[in-house]
C-alpha positions, 0 to 999 in steps of 0.5 A: 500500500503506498504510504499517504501524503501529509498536508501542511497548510501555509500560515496565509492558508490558515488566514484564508480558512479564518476569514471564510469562516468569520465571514460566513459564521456572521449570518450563520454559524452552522453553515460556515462550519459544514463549509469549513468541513467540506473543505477541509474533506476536499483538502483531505483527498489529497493525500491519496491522490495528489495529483488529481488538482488542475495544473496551472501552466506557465504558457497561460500564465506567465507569473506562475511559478512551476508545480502549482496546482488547485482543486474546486471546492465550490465555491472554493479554489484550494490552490496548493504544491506537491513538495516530495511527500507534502501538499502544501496548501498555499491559499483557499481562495473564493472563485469570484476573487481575482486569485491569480493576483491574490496568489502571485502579487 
């Protein structure tokens, strides 16, 4: 059996996890948690299956840097690197957001 990935979130990831959260928990507090779980469930697959996040390439984006991936969490982007046998959560970032610049200014 292969041996399971770790993750490890970056300190600005966690900030981005607190800020849904605050956000959401405003208007009700139960549903910024189940969002919170599904997240964190979505982010969790990962260690079986690192690879299955879309790969930002270089040619469309010239800023980005090699190795970046992202998966969906809707309505979610969970922007993240695949570092020997860690994923690295880099940002958790709303779809509607401009996350190219989020991630790269």
């Amino acid at each position: 059996m292969p041996q399971k990935n770790k993750i490890k979130y970056t300190p600005v990831a966690v900030d981005d996890m607190d800020e849904i959260f605050s956000y959401i928990s405003k208007d009700n507090v139960a549903v910024a948690e189940a969002l919170l779980q599904k997240i964190t469930t979505g982010i969790s697959r990962l260690t079986e299956f690192s690879n299955m996040g879309s790969v930002l390439s270089d040619e469309e984006y010239t800023l980005i840097k090699n190795g970046y991936r992202f998966i969906v969490i809707q309505p979610y982007l969970v922007f993240y690197r695949i570092m020997d046998d860690t994923i690295v959560i880099h940002r958790i970032l709303h779809g509607r957001r401009d996350y190219l610049r989020e991630l790269f200014s």
